[in-house]
N, CA, C and O atoms as a MOPAC input file, in Angstrom:
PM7 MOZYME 1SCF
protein

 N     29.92600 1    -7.42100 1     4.88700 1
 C     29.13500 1    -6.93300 1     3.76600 1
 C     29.40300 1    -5.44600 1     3.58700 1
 O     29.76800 1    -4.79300 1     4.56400 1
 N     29.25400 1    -4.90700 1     2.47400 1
 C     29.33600 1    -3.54900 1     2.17000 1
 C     28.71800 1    -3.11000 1     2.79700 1
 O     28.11700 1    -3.84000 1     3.58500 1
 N     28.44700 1    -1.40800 1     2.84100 1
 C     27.67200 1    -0.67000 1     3.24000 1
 C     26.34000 1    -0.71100 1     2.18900 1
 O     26.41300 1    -0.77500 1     0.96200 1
 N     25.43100 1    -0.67000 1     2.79000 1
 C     24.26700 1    -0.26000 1     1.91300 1
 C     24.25000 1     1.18400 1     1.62500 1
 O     24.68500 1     1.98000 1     2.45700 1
 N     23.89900 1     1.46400 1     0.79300 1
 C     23.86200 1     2.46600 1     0.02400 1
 C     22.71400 1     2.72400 1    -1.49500 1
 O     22.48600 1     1.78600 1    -2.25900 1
 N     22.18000 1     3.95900 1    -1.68100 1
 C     21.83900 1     3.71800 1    -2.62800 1
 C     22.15700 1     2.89200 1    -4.36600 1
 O     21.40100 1     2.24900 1    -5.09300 1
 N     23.69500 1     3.32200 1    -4.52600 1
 C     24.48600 1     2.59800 1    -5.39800 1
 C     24.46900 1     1.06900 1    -5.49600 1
 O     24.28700 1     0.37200 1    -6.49500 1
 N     24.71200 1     0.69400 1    -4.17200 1
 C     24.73300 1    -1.05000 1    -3.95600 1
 C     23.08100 1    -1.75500 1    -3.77700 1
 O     22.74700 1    -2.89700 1    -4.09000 1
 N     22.48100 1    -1.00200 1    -3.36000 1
 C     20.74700 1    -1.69000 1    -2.55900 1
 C     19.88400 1    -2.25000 1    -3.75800 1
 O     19.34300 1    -3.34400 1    -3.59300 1
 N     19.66200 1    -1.36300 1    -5.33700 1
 C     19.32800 1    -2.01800 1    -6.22100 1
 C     20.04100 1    -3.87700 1    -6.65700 1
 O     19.33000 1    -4.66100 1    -7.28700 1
 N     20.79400 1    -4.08400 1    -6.40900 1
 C     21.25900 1    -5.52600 1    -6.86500 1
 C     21.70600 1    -6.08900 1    -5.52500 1
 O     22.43200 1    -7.05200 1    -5.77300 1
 N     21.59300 1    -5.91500 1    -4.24900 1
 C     21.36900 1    -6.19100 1    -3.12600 1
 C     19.70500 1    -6.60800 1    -3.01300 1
 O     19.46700 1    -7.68800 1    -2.47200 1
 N     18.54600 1    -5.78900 1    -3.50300 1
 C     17.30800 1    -6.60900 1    -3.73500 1
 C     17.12400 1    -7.53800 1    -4.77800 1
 O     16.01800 1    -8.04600 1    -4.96300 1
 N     18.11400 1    -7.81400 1    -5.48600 1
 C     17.74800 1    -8.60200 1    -6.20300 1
 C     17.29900 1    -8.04000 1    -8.06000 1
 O     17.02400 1    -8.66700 1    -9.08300 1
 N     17.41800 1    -6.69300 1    -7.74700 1
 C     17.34400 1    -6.36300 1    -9.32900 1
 C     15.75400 1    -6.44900 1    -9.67000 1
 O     14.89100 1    -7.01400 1    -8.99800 1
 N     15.58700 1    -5.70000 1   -10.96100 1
 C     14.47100 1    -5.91200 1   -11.30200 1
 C     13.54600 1    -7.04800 1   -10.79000 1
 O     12.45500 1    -6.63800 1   -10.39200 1
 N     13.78100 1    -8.62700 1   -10.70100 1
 C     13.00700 1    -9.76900 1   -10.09800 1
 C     12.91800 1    -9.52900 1    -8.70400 1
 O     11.78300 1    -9.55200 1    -8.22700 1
 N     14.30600 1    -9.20300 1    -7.61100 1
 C     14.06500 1    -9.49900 1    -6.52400 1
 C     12.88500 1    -8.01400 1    -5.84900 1
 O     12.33700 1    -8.07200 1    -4.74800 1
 N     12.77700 1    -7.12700 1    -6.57600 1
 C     12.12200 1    -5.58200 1    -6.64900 1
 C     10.62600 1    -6.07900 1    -6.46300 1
 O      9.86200 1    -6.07100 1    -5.49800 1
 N     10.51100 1    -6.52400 1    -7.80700 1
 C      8.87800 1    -7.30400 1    -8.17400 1
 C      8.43400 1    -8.59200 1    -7.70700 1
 O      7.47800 1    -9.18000 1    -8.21400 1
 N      9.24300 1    -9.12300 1    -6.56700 1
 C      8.88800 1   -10.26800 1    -6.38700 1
 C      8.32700 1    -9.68900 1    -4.69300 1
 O      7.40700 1   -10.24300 1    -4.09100 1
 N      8.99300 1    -8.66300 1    -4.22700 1
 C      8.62800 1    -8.34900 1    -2.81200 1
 C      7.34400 1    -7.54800 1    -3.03700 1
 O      6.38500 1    -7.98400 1    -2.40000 1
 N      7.07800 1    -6.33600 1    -3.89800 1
 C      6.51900 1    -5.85800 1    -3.97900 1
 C      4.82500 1    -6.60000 1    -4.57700 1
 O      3.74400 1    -6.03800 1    -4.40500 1
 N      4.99900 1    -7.80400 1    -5.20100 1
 C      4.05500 1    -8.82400 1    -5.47800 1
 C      3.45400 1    -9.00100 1    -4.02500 1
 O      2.38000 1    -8.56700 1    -3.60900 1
 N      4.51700 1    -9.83000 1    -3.27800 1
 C      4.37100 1   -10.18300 1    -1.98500 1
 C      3.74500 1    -9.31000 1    -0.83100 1
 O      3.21300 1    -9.57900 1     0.24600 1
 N      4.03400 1    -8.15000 1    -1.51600 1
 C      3.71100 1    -6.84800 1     0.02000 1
 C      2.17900 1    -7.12600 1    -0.33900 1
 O      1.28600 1    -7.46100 1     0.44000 1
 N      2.09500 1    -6.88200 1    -1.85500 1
 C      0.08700 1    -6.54600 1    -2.04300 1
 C     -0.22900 1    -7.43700 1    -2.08800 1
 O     -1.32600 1    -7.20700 1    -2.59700 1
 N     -0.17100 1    -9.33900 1    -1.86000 1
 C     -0.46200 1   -10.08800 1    -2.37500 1
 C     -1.20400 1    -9.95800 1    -0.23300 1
 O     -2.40500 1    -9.89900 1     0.03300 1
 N     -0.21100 1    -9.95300 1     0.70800 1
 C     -0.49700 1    -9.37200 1     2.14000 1
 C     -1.58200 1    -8.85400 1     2.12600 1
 O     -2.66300 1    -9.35600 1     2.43100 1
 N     -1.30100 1    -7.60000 1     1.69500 1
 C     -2.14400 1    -6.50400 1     1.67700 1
 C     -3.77500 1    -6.65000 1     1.36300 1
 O     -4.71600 1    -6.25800 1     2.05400 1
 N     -3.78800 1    -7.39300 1     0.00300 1
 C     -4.78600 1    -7.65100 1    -0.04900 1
 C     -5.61800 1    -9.10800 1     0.46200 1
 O     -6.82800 1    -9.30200 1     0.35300 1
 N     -5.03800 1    -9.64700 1     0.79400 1
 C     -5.49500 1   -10.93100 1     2.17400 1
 C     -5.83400 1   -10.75900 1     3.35600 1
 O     -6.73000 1   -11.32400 1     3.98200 1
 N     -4.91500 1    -9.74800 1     3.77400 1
 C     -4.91000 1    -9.81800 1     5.52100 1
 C     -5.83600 1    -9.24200 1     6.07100 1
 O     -6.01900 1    -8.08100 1     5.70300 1
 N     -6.77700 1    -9.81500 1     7.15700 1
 C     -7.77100 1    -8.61000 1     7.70500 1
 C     -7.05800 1    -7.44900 1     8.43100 1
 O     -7.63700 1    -6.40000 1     8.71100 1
 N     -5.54300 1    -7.74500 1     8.76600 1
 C     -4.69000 1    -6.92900 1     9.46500 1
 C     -4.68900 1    -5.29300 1     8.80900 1
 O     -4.61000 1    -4.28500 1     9.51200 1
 N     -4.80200 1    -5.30100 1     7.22400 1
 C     -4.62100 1    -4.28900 1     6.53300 1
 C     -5.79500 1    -3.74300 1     6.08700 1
 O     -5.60100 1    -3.13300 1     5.03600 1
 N     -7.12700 1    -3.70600 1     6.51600 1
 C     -8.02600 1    -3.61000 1     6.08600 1
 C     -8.12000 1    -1.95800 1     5.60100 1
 O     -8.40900 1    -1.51500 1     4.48900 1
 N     -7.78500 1    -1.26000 1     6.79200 1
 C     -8.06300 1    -0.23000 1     6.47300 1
 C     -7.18400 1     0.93800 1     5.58800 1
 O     -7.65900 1     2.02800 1     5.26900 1
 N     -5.68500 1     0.44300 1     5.23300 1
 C     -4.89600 1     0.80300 1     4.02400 1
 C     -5.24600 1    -0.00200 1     2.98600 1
 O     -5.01700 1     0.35900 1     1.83200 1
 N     -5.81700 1    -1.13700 1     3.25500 1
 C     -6.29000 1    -1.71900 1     1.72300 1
 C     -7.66700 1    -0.52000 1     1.29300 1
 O     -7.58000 1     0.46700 1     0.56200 1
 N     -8.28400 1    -0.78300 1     1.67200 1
 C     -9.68200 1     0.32900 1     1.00000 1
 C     -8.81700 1     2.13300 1     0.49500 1
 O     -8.97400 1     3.16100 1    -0.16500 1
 N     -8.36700 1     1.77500 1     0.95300 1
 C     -7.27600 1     3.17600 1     0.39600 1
 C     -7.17200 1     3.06900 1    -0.90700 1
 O     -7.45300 1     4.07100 1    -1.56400 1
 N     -6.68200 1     1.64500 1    -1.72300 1
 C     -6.69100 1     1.29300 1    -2.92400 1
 C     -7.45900 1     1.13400 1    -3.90700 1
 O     -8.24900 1     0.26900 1    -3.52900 1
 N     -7.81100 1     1.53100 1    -5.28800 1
 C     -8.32100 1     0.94100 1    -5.90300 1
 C     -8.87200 1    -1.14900 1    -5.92800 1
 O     -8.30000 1    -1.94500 1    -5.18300 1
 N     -9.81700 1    -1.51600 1    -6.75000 1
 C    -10.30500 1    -2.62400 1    -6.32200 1
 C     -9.20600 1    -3.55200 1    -6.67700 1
 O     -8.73300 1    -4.31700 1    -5.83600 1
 N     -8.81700 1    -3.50900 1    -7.81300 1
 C     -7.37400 1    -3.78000 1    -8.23400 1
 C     -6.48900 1    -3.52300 1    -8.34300 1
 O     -6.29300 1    -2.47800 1    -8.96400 1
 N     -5.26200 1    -4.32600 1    -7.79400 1
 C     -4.17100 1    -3.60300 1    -7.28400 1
 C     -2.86200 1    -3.77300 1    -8.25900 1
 O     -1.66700 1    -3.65300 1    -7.99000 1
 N     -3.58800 1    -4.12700 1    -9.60900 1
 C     -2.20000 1    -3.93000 1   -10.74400 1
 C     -1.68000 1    -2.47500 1   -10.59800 1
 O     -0.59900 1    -2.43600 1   -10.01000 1
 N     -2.14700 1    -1.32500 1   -10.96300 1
 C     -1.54500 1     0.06900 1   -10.69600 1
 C     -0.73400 1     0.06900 1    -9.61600 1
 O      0.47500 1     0.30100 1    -9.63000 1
 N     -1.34100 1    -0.16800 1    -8.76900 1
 C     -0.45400 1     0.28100 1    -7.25100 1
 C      0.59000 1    -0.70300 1    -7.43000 1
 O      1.57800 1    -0.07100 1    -7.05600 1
 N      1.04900 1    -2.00600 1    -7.81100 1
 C      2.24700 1    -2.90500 1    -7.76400 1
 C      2.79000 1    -2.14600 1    -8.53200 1
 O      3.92900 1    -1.96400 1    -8.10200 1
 N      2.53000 1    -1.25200 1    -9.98500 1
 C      3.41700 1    -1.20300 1   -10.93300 1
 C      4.28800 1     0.22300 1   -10.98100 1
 O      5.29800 1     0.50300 1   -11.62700 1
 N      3.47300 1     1.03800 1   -10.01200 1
 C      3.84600 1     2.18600 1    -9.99300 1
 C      4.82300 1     1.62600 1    -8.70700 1
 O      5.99900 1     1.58200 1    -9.06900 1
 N      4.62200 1     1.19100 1    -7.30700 1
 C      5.15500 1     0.59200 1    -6.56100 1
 C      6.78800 1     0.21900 1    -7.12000 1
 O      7.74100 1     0.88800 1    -6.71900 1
 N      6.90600 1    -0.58100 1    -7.79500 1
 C      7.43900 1    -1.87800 1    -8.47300 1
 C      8.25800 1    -0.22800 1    -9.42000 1
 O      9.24900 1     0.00500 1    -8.72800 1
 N      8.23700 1     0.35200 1   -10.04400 1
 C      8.75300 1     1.43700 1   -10.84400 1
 C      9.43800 1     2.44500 1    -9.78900 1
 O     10.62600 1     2.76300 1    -9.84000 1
 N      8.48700 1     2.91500 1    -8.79300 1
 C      9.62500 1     3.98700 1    -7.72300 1
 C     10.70800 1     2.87100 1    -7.21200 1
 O     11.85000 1     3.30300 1    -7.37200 1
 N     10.67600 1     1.54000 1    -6.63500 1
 C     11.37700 1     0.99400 1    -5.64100 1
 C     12.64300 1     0.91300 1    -7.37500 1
 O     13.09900 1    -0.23000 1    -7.34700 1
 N     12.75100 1     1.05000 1    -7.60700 1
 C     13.72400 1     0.44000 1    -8.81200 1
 C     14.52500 1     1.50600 1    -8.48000 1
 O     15.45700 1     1.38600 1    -7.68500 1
 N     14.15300 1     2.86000 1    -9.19100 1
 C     14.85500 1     3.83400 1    -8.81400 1
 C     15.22300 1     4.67800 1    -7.54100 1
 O     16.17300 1     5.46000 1    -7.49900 1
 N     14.46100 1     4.45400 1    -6.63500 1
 C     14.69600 1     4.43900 1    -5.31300 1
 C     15.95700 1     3.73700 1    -4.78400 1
 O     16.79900 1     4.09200 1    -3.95900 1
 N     15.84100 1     2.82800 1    -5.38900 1
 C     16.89000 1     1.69800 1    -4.68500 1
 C     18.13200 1     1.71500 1    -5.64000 1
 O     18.83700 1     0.73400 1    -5.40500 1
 N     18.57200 1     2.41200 1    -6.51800 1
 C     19.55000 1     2.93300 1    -7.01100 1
 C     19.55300 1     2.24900 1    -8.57700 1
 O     20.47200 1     2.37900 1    -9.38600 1
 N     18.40000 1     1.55400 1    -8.77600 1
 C     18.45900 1     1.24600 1   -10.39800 1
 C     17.82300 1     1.94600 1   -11.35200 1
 O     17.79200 1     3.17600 1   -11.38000 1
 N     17.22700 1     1.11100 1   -12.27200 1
 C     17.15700 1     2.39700 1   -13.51100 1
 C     15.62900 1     3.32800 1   -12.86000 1
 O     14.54300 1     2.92800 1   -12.44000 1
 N     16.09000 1     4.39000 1   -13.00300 1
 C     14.82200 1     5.52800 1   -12.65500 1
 C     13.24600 1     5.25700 1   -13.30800 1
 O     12.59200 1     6.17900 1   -13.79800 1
 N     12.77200 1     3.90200 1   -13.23500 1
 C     11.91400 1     4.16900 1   -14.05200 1
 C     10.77300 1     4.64800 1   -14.22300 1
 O     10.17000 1     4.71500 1   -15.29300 1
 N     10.23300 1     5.19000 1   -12.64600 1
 C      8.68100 1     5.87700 1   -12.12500 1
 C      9.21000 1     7.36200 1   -12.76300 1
 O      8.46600 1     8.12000 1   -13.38600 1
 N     10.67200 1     7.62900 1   -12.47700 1
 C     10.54200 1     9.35400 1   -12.96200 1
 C     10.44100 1     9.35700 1   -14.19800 1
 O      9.84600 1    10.34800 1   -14.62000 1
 N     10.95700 1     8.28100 1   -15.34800 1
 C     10.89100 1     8.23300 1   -16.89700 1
 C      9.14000 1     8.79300 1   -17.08200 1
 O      8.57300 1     9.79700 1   -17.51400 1
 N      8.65300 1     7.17400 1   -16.33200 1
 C      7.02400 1     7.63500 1   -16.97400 1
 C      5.98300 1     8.55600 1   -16.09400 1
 O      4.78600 1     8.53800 1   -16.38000 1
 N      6.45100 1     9.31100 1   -15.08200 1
 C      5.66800 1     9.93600 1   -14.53600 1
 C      6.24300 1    11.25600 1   -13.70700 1
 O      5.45500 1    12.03800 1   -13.17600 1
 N      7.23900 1    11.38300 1   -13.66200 1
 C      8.31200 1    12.64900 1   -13.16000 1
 C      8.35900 1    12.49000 1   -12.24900 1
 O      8.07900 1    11.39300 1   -11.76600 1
 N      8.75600 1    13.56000 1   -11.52000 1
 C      9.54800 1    13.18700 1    -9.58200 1
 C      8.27600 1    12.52000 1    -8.83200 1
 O      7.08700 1    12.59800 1    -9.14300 1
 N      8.76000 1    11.98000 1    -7.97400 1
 C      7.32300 1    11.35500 1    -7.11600 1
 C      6.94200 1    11.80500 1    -6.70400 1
 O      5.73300 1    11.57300 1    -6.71500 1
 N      7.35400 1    12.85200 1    -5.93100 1
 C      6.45500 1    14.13300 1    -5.28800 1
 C      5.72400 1    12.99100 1    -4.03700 1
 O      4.50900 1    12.80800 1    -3.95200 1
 N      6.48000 1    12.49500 1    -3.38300 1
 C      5.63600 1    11.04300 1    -2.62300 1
 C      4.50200 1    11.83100 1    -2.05000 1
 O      3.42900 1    11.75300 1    -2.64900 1
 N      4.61100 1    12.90300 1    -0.51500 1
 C      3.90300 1    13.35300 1     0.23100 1
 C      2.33300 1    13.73100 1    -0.79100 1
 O      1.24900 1    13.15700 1    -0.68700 1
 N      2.69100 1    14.83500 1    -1.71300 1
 C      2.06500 1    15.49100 1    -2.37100 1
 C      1.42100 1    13.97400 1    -3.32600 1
 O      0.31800 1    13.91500 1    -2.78300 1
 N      1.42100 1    13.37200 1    -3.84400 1
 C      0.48400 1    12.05400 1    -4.36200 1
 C     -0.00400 1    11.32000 1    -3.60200 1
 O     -0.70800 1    10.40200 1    -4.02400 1
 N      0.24400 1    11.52000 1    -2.09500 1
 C     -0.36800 1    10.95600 1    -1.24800 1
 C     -1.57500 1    11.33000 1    -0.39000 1
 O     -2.43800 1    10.74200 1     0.26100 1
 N     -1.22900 1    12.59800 1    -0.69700 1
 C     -2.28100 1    13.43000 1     0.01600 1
 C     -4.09900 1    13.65000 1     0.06900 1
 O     -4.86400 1    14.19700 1     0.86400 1
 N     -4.26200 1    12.92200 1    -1.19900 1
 C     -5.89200 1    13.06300 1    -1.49000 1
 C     -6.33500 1    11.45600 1    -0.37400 1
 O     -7.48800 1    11.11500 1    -0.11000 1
 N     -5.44500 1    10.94700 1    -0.04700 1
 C     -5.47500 1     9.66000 1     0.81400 1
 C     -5.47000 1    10.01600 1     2.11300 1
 O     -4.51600 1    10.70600 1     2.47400 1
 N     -6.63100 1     9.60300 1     3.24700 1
 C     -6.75400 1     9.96500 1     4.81200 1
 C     -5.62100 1     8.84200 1     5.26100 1
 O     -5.93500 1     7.65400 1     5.19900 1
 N     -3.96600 1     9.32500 1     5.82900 1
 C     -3.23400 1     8.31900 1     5.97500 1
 C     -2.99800 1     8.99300 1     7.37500 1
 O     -2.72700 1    10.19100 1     7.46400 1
 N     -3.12400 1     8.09400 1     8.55400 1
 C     -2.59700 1     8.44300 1    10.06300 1
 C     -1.99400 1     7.08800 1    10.69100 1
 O     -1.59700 1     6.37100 1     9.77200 1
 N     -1.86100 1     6.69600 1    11.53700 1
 C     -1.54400 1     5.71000 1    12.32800 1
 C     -1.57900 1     4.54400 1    12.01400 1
 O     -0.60100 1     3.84000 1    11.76300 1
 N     -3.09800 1     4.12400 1    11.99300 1
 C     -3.27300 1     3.37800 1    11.71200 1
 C     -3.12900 1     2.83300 1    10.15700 1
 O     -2.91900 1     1.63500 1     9.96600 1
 N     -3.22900 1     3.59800 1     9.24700 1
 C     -2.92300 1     3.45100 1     8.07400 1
 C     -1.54100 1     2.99500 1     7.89300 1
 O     -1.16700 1     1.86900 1     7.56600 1
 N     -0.84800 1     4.02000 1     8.15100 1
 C      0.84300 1     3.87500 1     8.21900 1
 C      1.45800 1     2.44300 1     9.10000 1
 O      2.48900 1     1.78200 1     8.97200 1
 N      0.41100 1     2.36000 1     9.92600 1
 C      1.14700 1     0.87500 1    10.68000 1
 C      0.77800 1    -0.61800 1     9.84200 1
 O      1.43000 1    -1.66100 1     9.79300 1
 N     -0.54500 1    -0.25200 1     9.21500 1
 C     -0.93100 1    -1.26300 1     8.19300 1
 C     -0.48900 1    -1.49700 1     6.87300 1
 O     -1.04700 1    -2.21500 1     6.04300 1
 N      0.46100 1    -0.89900 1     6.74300 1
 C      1.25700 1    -0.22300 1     5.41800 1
 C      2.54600 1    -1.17700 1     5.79300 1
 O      2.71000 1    -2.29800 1     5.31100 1
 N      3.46200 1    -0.52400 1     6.76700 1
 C      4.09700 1    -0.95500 1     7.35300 1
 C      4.16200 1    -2.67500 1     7.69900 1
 O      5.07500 1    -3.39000 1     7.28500 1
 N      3.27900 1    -3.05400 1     8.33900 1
 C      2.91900 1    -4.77600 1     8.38800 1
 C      2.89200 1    -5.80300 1     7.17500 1
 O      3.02900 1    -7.01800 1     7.03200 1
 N      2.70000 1    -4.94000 1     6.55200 1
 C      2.21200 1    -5.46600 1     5.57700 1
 C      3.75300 1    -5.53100 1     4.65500 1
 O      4.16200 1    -6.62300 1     4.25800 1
 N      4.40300 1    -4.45400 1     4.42200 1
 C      5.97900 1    -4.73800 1     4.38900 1
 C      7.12100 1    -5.32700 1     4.86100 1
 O      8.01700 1    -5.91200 1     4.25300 1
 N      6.94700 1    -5.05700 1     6.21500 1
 C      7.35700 1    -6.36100 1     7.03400 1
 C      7.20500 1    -7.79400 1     6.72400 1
 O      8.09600 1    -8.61800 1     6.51700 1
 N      6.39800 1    -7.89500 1     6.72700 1
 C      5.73400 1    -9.23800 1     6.25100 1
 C      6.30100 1    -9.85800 1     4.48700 1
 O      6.63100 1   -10.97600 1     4.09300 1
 N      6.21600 1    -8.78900 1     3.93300 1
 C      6.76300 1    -9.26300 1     2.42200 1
 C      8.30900 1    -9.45900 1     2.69300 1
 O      8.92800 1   -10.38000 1     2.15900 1
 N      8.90700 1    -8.54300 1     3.55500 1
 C     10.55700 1    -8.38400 1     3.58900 1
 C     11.22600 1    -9.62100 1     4.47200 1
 O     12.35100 1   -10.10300 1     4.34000 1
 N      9.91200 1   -10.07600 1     5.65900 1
 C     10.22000 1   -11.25700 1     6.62000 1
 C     11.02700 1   -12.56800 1     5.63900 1
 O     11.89800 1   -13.43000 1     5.76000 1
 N     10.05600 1   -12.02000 1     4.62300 1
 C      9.20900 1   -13.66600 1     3.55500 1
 C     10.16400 1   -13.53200 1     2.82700 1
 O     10.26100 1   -14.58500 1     2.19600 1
 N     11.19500 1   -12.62000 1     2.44200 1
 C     12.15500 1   -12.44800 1     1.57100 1
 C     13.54600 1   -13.67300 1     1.19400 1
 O     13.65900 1   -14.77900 1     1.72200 1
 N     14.35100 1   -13.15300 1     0.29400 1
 C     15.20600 1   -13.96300 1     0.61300 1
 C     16.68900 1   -13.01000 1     0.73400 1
 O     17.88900 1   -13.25800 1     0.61400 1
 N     15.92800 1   -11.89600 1     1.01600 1
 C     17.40000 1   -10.68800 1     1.17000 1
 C     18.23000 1   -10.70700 1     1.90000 1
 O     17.49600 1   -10.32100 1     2.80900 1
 N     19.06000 1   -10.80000 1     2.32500 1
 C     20.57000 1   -10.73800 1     3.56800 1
 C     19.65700 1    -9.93700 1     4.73800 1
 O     19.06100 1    -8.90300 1     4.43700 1
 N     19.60800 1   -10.40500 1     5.86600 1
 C     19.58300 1   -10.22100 1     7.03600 1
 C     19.43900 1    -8.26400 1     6.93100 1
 O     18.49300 1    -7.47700 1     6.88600 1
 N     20.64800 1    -8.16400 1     6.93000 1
 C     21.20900 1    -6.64500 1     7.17400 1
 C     20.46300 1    -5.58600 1     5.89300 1
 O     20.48700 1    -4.36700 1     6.06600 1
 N     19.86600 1    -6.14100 1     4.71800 1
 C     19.22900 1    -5.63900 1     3.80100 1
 C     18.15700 1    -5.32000 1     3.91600 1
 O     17.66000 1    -4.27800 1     3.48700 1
 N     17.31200 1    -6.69500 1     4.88200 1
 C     16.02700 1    -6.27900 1     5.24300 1
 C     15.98700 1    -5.20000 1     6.41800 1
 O     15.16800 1    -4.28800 1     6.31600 1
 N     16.72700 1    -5.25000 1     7.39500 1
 C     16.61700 1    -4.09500 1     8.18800 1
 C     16.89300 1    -2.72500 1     7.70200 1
 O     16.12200 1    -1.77100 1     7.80200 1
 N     18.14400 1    -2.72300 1     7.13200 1
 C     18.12700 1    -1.43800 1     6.33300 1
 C     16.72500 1    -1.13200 1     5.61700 1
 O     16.27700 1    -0.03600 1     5.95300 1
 N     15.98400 1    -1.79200 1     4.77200 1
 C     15.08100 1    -1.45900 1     4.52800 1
 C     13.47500 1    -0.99200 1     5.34200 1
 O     12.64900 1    -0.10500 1     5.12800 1
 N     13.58800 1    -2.08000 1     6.31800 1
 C     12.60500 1    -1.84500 1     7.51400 1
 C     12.84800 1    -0.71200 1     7.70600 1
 O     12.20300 1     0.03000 1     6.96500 1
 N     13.54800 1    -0.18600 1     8.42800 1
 C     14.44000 1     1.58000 1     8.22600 1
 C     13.94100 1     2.28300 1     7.81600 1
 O     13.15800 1     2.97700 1     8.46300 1
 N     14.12800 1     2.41600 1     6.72500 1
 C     14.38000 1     2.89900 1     5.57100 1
 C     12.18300 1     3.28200 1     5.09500 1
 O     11.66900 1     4.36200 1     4.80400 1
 N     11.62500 1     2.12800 1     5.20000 1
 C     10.44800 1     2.45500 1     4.68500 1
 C      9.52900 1     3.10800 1     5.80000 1
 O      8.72700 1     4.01800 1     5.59100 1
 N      9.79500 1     2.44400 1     7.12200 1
 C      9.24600 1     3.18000 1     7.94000 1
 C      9.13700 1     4.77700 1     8.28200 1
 O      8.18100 1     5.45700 1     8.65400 1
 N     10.87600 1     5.18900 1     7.93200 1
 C     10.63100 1     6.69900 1     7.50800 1
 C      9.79400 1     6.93700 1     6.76500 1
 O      8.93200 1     7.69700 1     7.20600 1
 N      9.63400 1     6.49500 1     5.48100 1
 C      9.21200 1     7.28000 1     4.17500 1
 C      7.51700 1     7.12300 1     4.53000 1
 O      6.72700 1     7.93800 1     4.05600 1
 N      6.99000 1     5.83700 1     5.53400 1
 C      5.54000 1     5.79400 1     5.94400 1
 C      5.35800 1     6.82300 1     6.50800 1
 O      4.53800 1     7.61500 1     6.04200 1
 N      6.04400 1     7.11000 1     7.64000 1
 C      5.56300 1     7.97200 1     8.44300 1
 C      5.45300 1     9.43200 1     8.00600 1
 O      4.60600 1    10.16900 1     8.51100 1
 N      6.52200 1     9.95800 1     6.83300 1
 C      6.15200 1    11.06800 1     6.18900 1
 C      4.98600 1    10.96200 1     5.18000 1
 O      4.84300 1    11.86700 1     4.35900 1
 N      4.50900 1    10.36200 1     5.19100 1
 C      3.14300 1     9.88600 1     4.08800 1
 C      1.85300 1    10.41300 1     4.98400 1
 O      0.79600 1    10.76300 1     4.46000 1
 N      2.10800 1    10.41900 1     6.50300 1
 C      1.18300 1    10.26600 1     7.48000 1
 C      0.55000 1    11.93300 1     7.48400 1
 O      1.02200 1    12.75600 1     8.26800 1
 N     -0.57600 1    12.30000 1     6.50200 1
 C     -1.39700 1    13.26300 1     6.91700 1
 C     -2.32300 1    13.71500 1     7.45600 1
 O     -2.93800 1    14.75700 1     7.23400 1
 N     -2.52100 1    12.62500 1     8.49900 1
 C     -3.68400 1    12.69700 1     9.48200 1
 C     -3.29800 1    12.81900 1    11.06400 1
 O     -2.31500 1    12.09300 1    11.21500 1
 N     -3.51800 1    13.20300 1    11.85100 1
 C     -3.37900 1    13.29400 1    13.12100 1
 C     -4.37800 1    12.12100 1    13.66900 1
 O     -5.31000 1    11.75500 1    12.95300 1
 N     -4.19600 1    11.64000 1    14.73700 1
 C     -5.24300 1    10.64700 1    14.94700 1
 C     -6.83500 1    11.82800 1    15.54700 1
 O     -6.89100 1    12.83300 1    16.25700 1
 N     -7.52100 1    11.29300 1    15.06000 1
 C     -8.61500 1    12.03100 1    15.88600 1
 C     -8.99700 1    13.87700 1    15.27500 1
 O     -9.85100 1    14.70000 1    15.60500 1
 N     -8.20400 1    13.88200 1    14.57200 1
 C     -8.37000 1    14.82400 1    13.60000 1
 C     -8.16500 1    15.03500 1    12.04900 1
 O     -7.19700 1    15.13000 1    11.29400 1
 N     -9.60700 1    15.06600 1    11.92800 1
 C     -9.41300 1    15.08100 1    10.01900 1
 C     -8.63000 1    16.11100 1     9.13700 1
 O     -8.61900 1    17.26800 1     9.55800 1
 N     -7.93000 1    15.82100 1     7.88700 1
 C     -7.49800 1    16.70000 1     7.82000 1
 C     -8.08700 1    17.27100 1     6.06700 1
 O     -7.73400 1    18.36300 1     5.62300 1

């Protein structure tokens, strides 16, 4: 298989469907599992926004059309994340909960790990809490 890369990873997920079909799957988790309880309350009660904005960065993230920066400019991830208490436990429930959509996938082996990778970085820079200290 190729290298993954940003260039190749958009139509390696599957394109617009295979994008919105995981990202369905991550919150469809998310909002079921008692596992995620405490990154779910993070969310609004409904979780159309969060899939669509979700569902809009992973597009352009993943090397297709840019479409979170069209309707909303750079993501500024850390900095939009920040009014959110995110530490450990948050980030690991975040995490599970991706796992779990990417397990359920039907992506190439080597796609989902790259991505496991890949998101676990971007969780853990999300992480503005220390455990045991508020911030």
């Amino acid at each position: 298989m190729e290298e993954i890369n940003a260039s190749s990873l958009y139509s390696l997920m599957g394109g617009e469907t295979g994008i919105r079909t995981l990202v369905d799957r991550f919150y469809d988790v998310m909002d079921a599992a008692p596992e995620a309880k405490d990154v779910r309350v993070l969310h609004a009660a409904t979780l159309k926004q969060s899939r669509e904005k979700l569902f809009l960065f992973l597009s352009g993230w993943s090397g297709g059309p840019p479409l979170y920066i069209e309707k909303y400019g750079h993501p500024r991830l850390r900095q939009r994340h920040m009014p959110f208490s995110i530490g450990e436990r948050e980030r690991d429930q975040w995490l599970w909960c991706m796992n779990k959509a990417l397990d359920e996938s039907d992506y190439l082996p080597a796609v989902k790990e790259h991505l496991k990778t890949r998101f676990s970085e971007v969780a853990d820079f999300m992480r503005n809490r220390s455990e045991g200290l508020q911030i």
